[in-house]
Structures are given as structure tokens and as C-alpha cells.
N, CA, C and O atoms as CSV, one atom per row, in Angstrom:
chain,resi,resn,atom,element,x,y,z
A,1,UNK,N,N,124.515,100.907,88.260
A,1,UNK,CA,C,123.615,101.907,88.783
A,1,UNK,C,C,122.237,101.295,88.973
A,1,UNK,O,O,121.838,100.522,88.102
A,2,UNK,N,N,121.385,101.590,90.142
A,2,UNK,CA,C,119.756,101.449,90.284
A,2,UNK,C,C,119.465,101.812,89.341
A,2,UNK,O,O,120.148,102.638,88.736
A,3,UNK,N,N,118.231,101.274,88.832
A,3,UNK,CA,C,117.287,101.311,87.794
A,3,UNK,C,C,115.820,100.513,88.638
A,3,UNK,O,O,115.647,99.410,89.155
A,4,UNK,N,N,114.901,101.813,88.422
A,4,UNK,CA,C,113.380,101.392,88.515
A,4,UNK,C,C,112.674,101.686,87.573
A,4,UNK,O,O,112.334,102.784,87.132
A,5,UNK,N,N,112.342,100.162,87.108
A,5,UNK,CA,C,111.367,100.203,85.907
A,5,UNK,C,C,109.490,100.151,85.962
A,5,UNK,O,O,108.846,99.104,86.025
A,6,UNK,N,N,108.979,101.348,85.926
A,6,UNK,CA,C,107.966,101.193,86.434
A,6,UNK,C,C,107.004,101.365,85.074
A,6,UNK,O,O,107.428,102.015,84.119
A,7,UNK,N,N,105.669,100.733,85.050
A,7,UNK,CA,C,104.375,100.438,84.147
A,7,UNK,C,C,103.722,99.952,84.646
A,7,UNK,O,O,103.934,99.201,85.599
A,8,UNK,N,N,102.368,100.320,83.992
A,8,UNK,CA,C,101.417,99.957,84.461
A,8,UNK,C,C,100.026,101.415,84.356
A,8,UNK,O,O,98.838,101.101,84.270
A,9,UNK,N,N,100.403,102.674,84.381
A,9,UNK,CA,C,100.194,103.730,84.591
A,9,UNK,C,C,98.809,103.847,83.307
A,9,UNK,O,O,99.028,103.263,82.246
A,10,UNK,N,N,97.625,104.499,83.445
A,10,UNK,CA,C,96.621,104.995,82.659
A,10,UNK,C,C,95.759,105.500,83.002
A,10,UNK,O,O,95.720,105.753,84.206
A,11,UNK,N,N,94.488,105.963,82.042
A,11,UNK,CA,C,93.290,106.602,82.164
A,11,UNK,C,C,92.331,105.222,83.178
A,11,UNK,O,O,92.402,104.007,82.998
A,12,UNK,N,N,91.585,105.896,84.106
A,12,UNK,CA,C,90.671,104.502,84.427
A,12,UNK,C,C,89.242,105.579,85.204
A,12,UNK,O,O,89.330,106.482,86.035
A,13,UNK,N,N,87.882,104.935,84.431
A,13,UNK,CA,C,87.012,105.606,85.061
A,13,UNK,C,C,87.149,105.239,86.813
A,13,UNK,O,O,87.928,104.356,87.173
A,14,UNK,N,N,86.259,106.063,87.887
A,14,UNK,CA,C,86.020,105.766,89.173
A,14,UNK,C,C,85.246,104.653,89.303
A,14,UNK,O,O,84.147,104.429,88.795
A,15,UNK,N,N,86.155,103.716,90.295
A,15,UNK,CA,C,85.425,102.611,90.311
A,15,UNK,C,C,86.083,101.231,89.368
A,15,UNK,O,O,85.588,100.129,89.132
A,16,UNK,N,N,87.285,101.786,89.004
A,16,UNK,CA,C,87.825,100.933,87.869
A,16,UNK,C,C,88.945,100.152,88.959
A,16,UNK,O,O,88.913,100.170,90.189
A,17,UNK,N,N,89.843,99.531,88.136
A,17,UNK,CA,C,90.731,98.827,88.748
A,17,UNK,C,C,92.441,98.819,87.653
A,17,UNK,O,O,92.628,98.530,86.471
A,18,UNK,N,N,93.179,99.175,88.507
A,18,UNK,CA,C,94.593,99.019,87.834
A,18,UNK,C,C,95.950,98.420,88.679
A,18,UNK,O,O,96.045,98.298,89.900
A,19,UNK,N,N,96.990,98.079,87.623
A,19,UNK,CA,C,97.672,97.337,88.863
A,19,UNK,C,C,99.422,98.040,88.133
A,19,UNK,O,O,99.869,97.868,86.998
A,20,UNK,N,N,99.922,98.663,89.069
A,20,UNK,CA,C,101.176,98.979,88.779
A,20,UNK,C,C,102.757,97.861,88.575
A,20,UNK,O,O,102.808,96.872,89.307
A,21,UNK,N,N,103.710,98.066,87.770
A,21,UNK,CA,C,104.684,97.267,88.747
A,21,UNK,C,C,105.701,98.021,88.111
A,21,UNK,O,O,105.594,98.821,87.181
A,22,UNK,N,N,106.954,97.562,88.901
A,22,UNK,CA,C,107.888,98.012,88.962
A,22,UNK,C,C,109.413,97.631,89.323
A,22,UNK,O,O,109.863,97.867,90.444
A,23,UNK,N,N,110.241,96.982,88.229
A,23,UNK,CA,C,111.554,96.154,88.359
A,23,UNK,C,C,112.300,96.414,88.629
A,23,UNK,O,O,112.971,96.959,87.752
A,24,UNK,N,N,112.908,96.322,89.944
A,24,UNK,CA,C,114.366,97.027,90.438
A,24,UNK,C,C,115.354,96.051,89.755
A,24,UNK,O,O,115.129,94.928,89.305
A,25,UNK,N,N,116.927,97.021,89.803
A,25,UNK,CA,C,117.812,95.556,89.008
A,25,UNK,C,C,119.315,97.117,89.892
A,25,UNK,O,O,119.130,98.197,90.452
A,26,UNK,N,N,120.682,96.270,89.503
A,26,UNK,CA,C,121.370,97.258,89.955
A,26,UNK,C,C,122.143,97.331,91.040
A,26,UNK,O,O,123.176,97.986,90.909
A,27,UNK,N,N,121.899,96.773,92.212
A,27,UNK,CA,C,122.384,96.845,93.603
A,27,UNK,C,C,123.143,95.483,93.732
A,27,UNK,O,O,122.921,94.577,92.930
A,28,UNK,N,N,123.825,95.385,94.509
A,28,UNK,CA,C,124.274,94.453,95.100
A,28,UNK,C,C,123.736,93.771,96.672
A,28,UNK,O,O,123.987,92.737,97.290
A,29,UNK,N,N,122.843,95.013,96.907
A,29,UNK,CA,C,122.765,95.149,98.085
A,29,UNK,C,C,121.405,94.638,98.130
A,29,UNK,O,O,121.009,95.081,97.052
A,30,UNK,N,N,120.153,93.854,98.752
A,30,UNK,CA,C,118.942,93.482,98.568
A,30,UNK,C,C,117.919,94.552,99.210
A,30,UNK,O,O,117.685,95.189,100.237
A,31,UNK,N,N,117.514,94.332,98.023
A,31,UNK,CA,C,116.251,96.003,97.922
A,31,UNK,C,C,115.050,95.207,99.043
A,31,UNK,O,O,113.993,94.608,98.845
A,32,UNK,N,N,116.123,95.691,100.714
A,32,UNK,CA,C,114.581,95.125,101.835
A,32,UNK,C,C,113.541,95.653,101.362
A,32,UNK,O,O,112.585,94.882,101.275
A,33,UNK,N,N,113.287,97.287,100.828
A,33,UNK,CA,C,111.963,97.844,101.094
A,33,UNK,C,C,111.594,98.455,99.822
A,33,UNK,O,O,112.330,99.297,99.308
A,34,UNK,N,N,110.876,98.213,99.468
A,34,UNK,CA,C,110.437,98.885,98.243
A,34,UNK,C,C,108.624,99.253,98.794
A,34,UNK,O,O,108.006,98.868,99.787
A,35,UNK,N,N,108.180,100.229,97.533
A,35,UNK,CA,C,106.818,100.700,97.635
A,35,UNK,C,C,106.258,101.682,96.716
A,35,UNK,O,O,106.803,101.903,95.635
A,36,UNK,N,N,105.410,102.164,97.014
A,36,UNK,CA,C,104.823,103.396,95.985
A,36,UNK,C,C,104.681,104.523,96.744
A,36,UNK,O,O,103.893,104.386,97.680
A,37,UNK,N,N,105.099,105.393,96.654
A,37,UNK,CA,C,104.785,106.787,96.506
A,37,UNK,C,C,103.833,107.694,95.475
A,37,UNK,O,O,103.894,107.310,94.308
A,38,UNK,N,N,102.976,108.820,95.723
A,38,UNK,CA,C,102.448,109.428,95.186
A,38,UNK,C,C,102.386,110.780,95.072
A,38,UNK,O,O,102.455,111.372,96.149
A,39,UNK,N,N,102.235,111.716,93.714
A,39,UNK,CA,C,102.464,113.069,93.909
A,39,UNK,C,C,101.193,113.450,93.235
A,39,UNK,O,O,100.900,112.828,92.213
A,40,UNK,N,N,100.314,114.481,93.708
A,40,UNK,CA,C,99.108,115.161,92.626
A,40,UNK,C,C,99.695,116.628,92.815
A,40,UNK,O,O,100.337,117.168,93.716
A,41,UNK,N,N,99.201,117.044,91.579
A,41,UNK,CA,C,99.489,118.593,91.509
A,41,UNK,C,C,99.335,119.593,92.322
A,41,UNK,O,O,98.203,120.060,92.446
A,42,UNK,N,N,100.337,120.099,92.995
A,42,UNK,CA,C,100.469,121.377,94.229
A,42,UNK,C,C,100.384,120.091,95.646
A,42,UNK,O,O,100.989,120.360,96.684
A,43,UNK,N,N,99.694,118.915,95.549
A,43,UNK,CA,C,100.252,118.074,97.020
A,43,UNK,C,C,101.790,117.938,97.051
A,43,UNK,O,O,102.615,118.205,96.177
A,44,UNK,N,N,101.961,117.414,98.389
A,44,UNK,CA,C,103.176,116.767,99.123
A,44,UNK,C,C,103.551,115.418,98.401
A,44,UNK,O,O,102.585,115.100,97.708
A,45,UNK,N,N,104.530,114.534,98.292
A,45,UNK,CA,C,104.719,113.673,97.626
A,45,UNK,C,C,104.040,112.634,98.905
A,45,UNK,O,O,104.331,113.039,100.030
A,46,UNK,N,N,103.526,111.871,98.883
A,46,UNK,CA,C,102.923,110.778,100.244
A,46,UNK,C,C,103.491,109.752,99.847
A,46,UNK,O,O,104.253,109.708,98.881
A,47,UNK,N,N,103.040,108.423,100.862
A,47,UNK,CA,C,103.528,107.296,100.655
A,47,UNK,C,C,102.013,106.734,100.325
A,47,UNK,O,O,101.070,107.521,100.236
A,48,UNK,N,N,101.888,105.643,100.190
A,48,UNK,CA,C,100.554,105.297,99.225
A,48,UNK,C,C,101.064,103.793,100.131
A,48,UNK,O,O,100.681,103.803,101.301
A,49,UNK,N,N,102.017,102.314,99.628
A,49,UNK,CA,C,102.147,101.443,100.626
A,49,UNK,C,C,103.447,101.082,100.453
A,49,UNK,O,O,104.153,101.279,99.464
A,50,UNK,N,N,103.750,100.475,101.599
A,50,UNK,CA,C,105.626,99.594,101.028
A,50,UNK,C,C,105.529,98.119,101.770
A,50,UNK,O,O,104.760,97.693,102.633
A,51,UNK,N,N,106.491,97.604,101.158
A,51,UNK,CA,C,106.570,95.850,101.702
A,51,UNK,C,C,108.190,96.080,101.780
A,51,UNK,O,O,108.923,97.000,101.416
A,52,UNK,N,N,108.411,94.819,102.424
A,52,UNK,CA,C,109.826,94.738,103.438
A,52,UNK,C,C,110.032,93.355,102.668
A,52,UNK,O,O,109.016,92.742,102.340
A,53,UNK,N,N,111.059,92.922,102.415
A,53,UNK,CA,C,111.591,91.461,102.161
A,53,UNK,C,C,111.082,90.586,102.580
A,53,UNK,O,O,110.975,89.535,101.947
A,54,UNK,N,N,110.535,90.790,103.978
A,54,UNK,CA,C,109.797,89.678,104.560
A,54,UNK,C,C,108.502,89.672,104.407
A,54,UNK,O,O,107.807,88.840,104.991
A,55,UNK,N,N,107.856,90.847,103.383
A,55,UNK,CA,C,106.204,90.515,103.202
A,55,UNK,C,C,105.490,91.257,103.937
A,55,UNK,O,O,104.260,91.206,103.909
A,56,UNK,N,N,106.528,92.485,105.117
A,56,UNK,CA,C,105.130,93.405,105.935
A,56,UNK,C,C,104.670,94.274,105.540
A,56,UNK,O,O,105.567,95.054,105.217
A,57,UNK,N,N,103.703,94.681,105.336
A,57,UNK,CA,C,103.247,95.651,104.336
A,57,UNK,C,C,102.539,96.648,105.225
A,57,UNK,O,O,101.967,96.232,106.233
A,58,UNK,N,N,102.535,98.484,104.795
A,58,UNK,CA,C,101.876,99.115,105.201
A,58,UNK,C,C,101.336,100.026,104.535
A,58,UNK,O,O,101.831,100.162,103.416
A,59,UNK,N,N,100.052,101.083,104.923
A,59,UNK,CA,C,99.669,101.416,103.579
A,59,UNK,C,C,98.430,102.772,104.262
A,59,UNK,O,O,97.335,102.715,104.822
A,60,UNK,N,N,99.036,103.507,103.977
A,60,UNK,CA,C,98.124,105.137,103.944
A,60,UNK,C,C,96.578,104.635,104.181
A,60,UNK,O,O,96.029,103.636,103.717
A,61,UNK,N,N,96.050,105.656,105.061
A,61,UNK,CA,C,94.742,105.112,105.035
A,61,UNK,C,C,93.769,105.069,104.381
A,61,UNK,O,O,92.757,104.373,104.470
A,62,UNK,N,N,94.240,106.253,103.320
A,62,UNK,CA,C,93.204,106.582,102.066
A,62,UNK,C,C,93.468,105.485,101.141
A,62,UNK,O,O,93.183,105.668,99.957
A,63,UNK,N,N,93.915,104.490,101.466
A,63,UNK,CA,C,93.735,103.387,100.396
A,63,UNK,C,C,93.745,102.231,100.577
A,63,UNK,O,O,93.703,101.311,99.760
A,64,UNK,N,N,93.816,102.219,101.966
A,64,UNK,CA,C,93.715,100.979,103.403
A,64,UNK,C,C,92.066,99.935,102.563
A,64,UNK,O,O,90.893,100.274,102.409
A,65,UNK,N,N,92.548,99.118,102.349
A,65,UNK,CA,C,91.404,98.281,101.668
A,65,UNK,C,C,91.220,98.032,100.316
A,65,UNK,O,O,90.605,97.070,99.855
A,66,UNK,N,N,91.973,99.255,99.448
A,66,UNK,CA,C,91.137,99.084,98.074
A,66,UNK,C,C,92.634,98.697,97.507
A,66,UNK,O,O,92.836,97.761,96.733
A,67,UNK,N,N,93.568,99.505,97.984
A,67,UNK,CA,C,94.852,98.928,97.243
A,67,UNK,C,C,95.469,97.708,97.885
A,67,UNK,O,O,95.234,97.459,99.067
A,68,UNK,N,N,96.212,96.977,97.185
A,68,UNK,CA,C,97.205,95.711,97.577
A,68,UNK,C,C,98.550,95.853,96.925
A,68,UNK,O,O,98.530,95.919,95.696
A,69,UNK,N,N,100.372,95.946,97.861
A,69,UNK,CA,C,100.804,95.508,97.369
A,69,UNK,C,C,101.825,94.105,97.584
A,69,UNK,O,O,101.927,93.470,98.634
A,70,UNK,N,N,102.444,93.859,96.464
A,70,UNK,CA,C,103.195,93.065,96.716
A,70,UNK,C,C,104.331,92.907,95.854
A,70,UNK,O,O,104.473,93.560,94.819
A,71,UNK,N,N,105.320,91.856,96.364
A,71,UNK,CA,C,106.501,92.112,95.533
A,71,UNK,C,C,107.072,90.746,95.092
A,71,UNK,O,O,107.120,90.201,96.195
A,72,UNK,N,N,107.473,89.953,94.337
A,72,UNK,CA,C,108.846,89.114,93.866
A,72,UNK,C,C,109.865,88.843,94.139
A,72,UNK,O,O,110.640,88.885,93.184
A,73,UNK,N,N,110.477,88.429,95.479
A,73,UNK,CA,C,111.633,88.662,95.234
A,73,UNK,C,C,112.994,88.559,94.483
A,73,UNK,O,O,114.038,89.210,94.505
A,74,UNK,N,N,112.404,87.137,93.607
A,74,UNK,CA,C,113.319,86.911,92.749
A,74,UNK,C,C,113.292,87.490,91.627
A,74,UNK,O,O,114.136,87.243,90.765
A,75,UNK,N,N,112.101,88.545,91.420
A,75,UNK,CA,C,112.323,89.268,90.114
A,75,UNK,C,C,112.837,90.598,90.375
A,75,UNK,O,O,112.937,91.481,89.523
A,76,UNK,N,N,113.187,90.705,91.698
A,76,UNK,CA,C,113.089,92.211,92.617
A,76,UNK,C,C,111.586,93.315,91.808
A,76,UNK,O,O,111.922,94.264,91.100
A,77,UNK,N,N,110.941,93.194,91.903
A,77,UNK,CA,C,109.536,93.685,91.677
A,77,UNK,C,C,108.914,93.364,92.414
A,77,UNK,O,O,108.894,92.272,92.982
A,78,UNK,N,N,107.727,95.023,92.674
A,78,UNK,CA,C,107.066,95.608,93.594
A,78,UNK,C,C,105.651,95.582,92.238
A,78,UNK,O,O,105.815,95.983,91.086
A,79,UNK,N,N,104.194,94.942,92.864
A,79,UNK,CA,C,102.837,95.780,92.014
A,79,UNK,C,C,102.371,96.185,93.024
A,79,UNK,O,O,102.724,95.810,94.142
A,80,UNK,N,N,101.410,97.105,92.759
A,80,UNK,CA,C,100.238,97.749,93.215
A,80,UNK,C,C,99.319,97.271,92.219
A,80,UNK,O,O,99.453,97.174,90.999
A,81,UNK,N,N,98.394,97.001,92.951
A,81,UNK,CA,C,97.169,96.251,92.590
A,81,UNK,C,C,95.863,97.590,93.089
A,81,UNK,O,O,95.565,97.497,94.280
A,82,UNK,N,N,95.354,98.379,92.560
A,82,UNK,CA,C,94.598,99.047,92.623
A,82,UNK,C,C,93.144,98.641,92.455
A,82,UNK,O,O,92.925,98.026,91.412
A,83,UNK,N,N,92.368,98.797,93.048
A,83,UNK,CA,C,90.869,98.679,93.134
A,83,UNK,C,C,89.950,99.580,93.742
A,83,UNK,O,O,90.177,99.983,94.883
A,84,UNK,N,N,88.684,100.033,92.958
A,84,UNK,CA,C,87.642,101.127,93.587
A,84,UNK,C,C,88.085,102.464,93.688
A,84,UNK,O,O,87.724,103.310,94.506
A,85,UNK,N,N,89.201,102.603,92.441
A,85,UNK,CA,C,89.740,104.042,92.159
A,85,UNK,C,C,88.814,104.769,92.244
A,85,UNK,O,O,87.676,104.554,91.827
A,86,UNK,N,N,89.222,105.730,92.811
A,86,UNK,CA,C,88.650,107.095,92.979
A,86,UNK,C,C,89.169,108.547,92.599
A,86,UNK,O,O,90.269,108.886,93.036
A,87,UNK,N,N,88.368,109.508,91.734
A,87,UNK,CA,C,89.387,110.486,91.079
A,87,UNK,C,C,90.702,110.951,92.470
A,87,UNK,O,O,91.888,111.008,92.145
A,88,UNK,N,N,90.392,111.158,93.528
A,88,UNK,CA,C,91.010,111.604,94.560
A,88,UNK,C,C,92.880,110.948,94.643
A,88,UNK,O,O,93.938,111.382,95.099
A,89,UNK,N,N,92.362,109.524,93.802
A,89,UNK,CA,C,93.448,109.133,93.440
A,89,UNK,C,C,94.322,109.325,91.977
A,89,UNK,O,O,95.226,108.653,91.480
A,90,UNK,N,N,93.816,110.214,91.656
A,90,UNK,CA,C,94.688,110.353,90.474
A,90,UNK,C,C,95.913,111.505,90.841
A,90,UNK,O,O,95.659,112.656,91.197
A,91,UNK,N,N,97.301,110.940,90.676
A,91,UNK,CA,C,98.860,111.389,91.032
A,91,UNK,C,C,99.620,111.196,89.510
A,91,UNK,O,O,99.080,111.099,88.408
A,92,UNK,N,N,101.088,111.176,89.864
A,92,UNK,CA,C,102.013,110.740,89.435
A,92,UNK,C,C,102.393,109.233,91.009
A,92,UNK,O,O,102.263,109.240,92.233
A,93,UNK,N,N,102.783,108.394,90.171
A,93,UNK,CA,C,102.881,107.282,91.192
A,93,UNK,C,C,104.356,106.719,90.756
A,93,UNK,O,O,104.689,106.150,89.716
A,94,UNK,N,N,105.125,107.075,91.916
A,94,UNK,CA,C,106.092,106.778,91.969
A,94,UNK,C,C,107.339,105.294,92.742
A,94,UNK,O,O,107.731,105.433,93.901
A,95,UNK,N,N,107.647,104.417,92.163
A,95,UNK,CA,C,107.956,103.440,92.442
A,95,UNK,C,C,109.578,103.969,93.968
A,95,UNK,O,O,110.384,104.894,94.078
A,96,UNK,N,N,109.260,102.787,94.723
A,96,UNK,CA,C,110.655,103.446,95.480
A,96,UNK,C,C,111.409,102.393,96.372
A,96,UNK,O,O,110.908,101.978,97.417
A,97,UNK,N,N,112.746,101.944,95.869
A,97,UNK,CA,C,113.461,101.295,96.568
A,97,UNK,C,C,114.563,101.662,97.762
A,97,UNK,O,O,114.964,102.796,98.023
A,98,UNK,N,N,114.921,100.529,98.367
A,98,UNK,CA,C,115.746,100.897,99.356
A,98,UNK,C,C,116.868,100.238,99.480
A,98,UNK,O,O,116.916,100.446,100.692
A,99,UNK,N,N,118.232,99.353,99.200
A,99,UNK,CA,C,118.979,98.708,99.037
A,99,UNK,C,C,119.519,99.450,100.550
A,99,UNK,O,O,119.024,99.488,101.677
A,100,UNK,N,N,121.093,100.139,99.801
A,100,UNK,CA,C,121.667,101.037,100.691
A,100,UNK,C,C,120.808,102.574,101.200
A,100,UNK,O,O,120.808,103.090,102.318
A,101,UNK,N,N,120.356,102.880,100.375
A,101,UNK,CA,C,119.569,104.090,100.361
A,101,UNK,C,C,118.710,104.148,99.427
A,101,UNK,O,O,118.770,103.251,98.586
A,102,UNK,N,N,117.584,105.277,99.268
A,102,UNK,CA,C,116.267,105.530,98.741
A,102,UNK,C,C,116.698,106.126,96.741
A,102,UNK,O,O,117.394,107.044,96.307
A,103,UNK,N,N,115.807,104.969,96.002
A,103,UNK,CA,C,116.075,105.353,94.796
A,103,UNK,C,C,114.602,105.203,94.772
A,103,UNK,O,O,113.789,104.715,95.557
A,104,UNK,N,N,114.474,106.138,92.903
A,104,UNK,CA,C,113.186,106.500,92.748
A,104,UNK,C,C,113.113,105.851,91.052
A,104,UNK,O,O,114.069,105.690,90.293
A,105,UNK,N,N,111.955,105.621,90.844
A,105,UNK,CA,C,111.220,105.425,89.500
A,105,UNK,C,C,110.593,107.075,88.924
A,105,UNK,O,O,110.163,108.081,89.488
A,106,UNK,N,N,110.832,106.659,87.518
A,106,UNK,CA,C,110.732,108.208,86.903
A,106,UNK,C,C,109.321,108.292,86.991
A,106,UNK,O,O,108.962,109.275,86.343
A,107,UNK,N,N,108.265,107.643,87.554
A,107,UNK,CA,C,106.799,108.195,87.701
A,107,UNK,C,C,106.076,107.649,86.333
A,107,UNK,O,O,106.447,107.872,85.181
A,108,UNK,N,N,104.850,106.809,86.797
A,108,UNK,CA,C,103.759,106.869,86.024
A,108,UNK,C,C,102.279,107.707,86.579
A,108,UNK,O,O,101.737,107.774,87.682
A,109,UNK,N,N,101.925,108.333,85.121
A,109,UNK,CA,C,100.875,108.377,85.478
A,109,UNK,C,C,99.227,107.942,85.544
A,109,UNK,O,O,98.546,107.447,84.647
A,110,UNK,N,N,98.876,108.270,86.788
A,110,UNK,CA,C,97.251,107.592,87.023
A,110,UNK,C,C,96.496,108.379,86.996
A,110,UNK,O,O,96.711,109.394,87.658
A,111,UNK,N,N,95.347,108.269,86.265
A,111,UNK,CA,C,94.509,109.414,85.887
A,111,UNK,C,C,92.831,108.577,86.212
A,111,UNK,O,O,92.408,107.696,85.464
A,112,UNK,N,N,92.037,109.093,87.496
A,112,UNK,CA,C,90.754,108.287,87.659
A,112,UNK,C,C,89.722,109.647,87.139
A,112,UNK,O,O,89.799,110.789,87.591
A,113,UNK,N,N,88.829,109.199,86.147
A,113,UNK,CA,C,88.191,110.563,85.743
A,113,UNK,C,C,87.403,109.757,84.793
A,113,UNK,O,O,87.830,108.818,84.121
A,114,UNK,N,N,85.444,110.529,84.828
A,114,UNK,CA,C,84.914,110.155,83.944
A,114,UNK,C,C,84.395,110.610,83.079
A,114,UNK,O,O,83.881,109.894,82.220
């Protein structure tokens, strides 16, 4: 069975910096796409950024600059590299692969608040 192991998740004043990751293991199949997703209370779940096997990365505009991710492939792990948090960003942040189809990480949470 998929398994996403995700950490990284905490309190960080605005303006701070944090970096997520998250270990896929499980498939047979090679996890092309992985990424982060995000949920805040009463929002829509969004996409936040994802990378492709080959390194293309794309990424919401509300975070176009401050976040980076990237992935391993030989560890199958995805980070988010967070920078210039802003409370606006505080969710549940959810890790998300793609082998055959879309699996999920049980959610960490990010909390930007001072």
C-alpha cells in the first residue's frame, strides 16, 4: 500500500521560514508527480506547488517566489522549502502523490502567527 510520510509542520512567526518533506514508499509504479496541497479552515483544499520526475515545477501564485519545491528521486521525497511566511499561510498542508493515481499524506500542520 502507498504511504506518505509527511514532517516538517509548526508554529513560525510572519516572516519566518520552514521547510516541509515528505516520503513516498509503496508503488511499483514511479511517483511522476508529487506536491503540496493546502487546506485552511472553511477554504477549498488548493494546490500550493508540484514537481514532475523531470524537475518541472509549478506553483500558486500566492507563493510564487517565497516557496521552493523539490524532490529526491531516489528517496521518492518531495520538500517545501518555505520562506517570508505569512499568517495568510497558515493551513493544514498536505503532501500528494501520483504513481497510478492521486494518494494523500495525513496533513501537517502550519501555523504563521505572532
Amino acid at each position: 500500500q502507498v504511504q506518505l510520510v509527511e514532517s516538517g509542520g509548526g508554529l513560525v512567526q510572519p516572516g519566518g521560514s520552514l521547510t516541509l518533506s515528505c516520503a513516498a514508499s509503496g508503488s511499483r509504479f514511479s511517483f511522476n508527480t508529487m506536491g503540496w496541497y493546502r487546506q485552511a479552515p472553511a477554504n477549498e483544499r488548493e494546490l500550493v506547488a508540484a514537481i514532475t520526475r523531470g524537475g518541472s515545477t509549478n506553483y500558486a501564485d500566492s507563493v510564487k517566489g517565497r516557496f521552493t519545491i523539490s524532490r529526491d528521486n531516489a528517496k521518492n521525497t518531495v520538500y517545501l522549502q518555505m520562506n517570508s511566511l505569512k499568517p495568510e499561510d497558515t493551513a493544514v498542508y498536505y503532501c500528494d502523490a501520483y504513481p497510478n493515481r492521486a494518494y494523500w499524506g495525513q496533513g501537517t500542520q502550519v501555523t504563521v502567527s505572532s
